[in-house]
C-alpha positions as CSV (number, residue, x, y, z in Angstrom):
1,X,203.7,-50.7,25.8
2,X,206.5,-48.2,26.0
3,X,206.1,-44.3,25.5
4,X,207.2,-44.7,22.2
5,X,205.2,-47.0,20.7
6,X,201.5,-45.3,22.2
7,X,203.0,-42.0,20.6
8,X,203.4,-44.1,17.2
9,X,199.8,-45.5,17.3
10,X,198.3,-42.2,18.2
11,X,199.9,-40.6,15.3
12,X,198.9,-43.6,12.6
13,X,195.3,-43.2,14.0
14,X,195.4,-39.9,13.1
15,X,197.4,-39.9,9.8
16,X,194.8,-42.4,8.6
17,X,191.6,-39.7,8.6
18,X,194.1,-37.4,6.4
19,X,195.8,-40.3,4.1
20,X,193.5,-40.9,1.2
21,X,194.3,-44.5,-1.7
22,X,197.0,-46.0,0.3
23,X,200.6,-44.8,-0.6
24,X,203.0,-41.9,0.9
25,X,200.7,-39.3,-1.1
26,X,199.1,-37.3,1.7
27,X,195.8,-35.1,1.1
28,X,195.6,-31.8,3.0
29,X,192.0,-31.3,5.0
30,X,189.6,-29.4,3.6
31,X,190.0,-25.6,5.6
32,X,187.5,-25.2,8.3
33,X,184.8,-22.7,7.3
34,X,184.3,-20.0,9.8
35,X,180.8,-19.1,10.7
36,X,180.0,-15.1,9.9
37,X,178.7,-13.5,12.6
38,X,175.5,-11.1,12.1
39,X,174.9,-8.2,13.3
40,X,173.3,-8.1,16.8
41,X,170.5,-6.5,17.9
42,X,173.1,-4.3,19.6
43,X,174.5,-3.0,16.6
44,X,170.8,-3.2,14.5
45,X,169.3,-1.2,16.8
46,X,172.8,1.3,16.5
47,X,172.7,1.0,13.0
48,X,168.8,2.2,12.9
49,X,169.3,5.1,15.5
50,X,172.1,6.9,13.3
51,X,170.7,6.4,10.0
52,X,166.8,6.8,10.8
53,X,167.1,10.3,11.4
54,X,168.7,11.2,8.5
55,X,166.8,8.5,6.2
56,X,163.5,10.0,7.6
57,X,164.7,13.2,6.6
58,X,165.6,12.4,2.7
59,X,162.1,10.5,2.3
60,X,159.9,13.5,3.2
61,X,162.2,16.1,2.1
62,X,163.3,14.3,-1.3
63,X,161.4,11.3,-2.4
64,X,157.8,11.9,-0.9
65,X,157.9,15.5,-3.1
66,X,159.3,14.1,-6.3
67,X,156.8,11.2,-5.8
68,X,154.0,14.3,-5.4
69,X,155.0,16.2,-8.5
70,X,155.2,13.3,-10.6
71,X,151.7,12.4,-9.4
72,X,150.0,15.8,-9.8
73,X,152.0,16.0,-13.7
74,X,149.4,13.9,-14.4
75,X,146.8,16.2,-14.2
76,X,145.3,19.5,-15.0
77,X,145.3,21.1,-11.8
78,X,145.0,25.1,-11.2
79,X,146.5,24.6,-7.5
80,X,142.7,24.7,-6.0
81,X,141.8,21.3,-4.2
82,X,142.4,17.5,-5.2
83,X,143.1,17.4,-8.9
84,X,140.3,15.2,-11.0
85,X,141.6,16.1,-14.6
86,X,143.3,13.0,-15.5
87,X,145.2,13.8,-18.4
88,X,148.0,10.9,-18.0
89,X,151.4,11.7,-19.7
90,X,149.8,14.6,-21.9
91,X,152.0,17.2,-20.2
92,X,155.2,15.6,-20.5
93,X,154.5,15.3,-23.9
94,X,153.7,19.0,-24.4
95,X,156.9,20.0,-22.3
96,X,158.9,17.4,-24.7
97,X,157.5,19.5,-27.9
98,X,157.6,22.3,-26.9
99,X,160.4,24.8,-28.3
100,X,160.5,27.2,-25.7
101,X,161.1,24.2,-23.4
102,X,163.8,23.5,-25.8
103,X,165.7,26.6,-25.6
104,X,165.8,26.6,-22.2
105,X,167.1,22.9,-22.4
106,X,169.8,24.5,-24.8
107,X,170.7,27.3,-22.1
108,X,171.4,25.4,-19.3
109,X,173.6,23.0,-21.4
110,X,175.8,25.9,-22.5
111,X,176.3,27.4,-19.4
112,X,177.3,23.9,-18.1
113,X,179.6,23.5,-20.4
114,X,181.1,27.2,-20.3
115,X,180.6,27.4,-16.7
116,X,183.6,24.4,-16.7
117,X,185.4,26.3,-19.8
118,X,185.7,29.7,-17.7
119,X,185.9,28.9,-14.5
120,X,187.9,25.8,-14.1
121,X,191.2,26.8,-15.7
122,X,191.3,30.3,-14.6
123,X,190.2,29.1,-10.8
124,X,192.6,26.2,-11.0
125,X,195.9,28.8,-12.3
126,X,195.0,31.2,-9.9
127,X,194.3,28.7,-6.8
128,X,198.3,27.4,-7.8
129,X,199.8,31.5,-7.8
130,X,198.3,32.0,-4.5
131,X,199.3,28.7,-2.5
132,X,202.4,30.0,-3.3
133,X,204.3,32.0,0.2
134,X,203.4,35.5,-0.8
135,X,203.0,39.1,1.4
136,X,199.1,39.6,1.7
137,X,197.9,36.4,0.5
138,X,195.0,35.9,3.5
139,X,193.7,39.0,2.0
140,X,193.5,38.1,-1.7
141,X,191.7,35.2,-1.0
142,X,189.0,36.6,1.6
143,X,188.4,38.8,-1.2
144,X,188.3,36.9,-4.1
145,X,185.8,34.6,-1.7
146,X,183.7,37.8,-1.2
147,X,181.4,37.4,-4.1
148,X,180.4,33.8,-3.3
149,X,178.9,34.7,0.0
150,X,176.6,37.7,-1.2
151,X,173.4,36.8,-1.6
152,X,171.5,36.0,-5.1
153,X,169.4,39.0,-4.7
154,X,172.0,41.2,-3.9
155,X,174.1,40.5,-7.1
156,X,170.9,40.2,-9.1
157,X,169.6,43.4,-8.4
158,X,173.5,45.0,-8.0
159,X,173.6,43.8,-11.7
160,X,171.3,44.8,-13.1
161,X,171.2,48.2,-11.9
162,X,175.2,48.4,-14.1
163,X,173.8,46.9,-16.8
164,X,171.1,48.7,-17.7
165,X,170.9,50.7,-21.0
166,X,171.7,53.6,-19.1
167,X,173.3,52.0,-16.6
168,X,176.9,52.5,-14.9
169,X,178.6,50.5,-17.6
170,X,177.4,52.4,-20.6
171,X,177.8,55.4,-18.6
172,X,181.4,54.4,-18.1
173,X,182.1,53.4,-21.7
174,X,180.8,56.9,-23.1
175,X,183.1,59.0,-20.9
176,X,186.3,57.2,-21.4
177,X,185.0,57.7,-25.4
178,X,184.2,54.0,-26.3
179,X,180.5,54.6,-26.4
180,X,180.6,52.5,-29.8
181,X,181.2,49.9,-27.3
182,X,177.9,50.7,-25.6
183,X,174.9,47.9,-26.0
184,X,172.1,46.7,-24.7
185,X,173.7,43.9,-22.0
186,X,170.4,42.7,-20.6
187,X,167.8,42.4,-23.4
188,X,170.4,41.9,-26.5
189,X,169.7,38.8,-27.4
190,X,173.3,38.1,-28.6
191,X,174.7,39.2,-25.8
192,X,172.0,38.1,-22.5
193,X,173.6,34.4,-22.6
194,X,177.2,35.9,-22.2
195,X,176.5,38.6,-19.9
196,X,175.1,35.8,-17.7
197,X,178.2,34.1,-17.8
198,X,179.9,36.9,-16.8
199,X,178.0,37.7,-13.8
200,X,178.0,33.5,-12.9
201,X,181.4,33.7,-13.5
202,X,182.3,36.6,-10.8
203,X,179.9,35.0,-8.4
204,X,181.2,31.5,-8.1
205,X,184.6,32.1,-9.3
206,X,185.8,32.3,-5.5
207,X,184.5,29.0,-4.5
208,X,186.4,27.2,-7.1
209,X,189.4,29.1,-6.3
210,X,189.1,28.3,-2.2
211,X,188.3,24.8,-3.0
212,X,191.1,24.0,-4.9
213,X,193.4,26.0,-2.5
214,X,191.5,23.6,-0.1
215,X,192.9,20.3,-2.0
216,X,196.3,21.8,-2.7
217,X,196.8,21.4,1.3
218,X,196.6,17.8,1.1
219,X,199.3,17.3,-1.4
220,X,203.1,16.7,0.6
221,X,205.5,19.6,0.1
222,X,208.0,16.9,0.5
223,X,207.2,16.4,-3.7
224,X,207.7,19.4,-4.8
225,X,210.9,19.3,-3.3
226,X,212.3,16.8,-4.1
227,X,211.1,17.3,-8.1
228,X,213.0,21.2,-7.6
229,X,216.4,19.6,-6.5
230,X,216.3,17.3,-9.6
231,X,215.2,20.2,-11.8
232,X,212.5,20.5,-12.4
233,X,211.0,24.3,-12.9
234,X,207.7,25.5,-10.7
235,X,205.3,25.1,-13.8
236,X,206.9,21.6,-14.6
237,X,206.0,21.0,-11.0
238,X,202.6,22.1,-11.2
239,X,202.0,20.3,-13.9
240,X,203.2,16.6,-13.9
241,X,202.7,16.5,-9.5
242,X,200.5,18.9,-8.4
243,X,197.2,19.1,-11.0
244,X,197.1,15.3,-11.4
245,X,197.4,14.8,-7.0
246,X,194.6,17.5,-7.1
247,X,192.3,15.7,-10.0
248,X,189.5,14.3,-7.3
249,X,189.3,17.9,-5.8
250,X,188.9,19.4,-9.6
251,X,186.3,16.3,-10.2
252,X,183.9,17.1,-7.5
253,X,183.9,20.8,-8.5
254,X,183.1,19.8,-11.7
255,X,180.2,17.7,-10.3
256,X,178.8,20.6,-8.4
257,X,179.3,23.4,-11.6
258,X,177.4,20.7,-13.4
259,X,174.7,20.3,-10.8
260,X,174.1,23.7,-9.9
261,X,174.1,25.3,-13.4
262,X,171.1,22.8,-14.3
263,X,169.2,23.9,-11.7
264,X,170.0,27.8,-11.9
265,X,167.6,29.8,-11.4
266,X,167.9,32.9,-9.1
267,X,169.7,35.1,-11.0
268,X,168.1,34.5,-13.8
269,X,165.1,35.0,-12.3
270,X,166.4,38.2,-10.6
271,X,168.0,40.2,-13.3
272,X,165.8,39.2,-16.1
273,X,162.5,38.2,-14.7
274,X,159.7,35.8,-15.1
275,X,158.9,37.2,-19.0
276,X,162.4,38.6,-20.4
277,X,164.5,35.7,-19.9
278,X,162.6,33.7,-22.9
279,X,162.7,36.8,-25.0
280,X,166.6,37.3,-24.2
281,X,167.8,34.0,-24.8
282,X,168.6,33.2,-20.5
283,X,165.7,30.9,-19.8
284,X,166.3,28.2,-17.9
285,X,164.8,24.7,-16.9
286,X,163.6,26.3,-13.7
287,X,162.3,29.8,-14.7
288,X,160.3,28.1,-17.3
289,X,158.9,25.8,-14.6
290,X,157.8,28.9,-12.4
291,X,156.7,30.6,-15.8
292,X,154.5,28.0,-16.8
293,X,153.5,26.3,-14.1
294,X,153.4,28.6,-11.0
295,X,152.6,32.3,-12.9
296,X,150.2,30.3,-15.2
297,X,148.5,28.6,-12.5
298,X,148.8,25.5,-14.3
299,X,150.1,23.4,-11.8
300,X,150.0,20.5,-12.7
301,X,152.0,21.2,-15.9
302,X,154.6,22.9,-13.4
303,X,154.8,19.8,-11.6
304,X,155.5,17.7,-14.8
305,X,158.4,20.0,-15.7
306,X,159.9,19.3,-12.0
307,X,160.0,15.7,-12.6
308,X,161.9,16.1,-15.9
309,X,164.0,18.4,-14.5
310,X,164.5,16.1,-11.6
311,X,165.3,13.5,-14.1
312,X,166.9,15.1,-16.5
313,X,169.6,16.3,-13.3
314,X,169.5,12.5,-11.6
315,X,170.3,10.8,-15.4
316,X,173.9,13.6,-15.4
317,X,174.5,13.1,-11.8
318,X,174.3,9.3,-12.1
319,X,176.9,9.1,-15.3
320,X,179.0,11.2,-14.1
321,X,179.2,9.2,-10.7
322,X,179.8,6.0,-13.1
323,X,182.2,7.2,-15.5
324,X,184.2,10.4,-13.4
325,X,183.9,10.0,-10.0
326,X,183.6,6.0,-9.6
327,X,187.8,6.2,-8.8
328,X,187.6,8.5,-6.2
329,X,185.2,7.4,-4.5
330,X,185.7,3.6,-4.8
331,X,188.4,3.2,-1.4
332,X,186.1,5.5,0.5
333,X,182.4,3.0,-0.4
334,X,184.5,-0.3,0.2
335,X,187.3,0.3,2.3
336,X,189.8,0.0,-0.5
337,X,188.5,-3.9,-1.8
338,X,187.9,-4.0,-5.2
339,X,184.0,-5.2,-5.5
């Protein structure tokens, strides 16, 4: 048998495992599936050393004291040994009915939403003048950062101490001859919630300001450029390259303005105390947790109004997560596959 004709039979003996029904019609093989390979114990054991730590860390520090307060909301409990008081959801229920609850509820929702009103436009215009080239522009922004790293108390009591009936600001007001101008900034109850604002305003207005000035970096000059040679003006610019490049960095400040003014509570607590702040109109979730629960000694009714304030934060962070932030952080949770 020549060379030829083994090669020939070799080939038919083959072509017969892939021809199916006779014919010329030939039927591809089925692909070969690939076995994935696990992890090893290698890369367990890596896997456990990096994220025990940290895991550890978020159980006792997070989970076990949420788990705690929700337990000891079920009971009357003055803070002195085990609680035996059952009273099961009976202090939810009072903190769900009660109006003073309520107004602080209605508090924190407005400085939320005023918090993003005031500080988000003017930080965002302001971050955009300064990442311009300009003579002293390290300068304006160490100072306009200032603010953000004094301390609560500091600003609290500073505050205050201006805002007081006869404070510096009335004092000011009556010698330039607007004292018809003059009120009562702390204790007005018109005028608490806004003078709150004010005072959040000046205090965290930096950190938007450098955070945006943070994102702006990331965005190419190379677009800007190219959109002044065919034209376009530097607000034109601004608008239809820069804002919507810097939208994920103006999405997580947002997130964080959201966070933090549910859970505000120092300055609050500083400037107006543990009594006024009801009576002014600046409660808060948390300064009527301390109020009631702590002050009262009625812990176990302070420890009820954790969890819903735990809840109440968790059920905002998680819709905004699904409906805001899903798109930027999608590529960085998968890698850039669509799940």
């Amino acid at each position: 048998m020549s060379v030829r004709e083994n090669s020939l039979t070799e080939s038919g003996t083959s072509g017969e495992l892939a021809r199916r029904g006779g014919g010329d019609t030939q039927v591809s093989s089925p692909p070969v599936r690939r076995r994935r390979k696990g992890l090893g114990w290698a890369g367990r054991l890596e896997i456990a050393i990096l994220v025990g730590p940290a895991l550890l860390v978020f159980l006792g520090f997070v989970i076990f004291p949420v788990v705690a307060a929700a337990y000891y909301g079920f009971f009357r409990w003055q803070g002195y040994g085990p609680p035996t008081d059952f009273v099961g959801f009976n202090n939810y229920l009072l903190i769900l009915q009660d109006p003073a609850f309520h107004a602080a509820l209605s508090h924190n929702a407005f400085i939320v939403v005023m918090s993003l009103v005031l500080q988000g436009p003017a930080a965002l215009l302001l971050a955009l003048l300064l990442n311009r080239r300009m003579r002293g522009q390290s300068v304006i922004r160490v100072l306009i950062f200032v603010p953000y790293v004094i301390a609560e108390v500091v600003v609290g009591v500073g505050w205050s101490l201006m805002l007081q009936q006869r404070g510096a600001l009335n004092g000011f007001l009556e010698n330039v001859g607007l004292s018809g101008l003059e009120q009562d900034w702390l204790a007005n109850p018109d005028i608490a919630i806004w003078t709150l604002m004010v005072i959040i305003t000046w205090k965290y207005f930096g950190f938007a300001v450098i955070l945006f000035l943070a994102g702006l970096q990331g965005i190419p000059e190379e677009l800007s450029e190219a959109a002044a040679i065919d034209g376009a003006s530097f607000w034109q610019t601004q608008w239809r390259i820069t804002v919507p490049l810097l939208g994920p960095t103006v999405r997580i400040w947002a997130f964080l303005s959201i966070i933090g003014s549910l859970q505000l509570f120092d300055l609050v607590y500083i400037i107006w105390g543990q009594y006024v702040a009801s009576t002014a109109g600046t409660s808060t979730m948390a300064t009527y947790m301390v109020s009631e629960g702590r002050n009262s000694g009625n812990y176990g009714y302070g420890s009820a109004v954790a969890v819903v304030l735990f809840l109440i934060s968790l059920v905002v962070a998680l819709i905004y997560q699904r409906f805001v932030l899903r798109r930027d952080t999608a590529g960085a949770l998968t890698g850039g596959k669509r799940r």
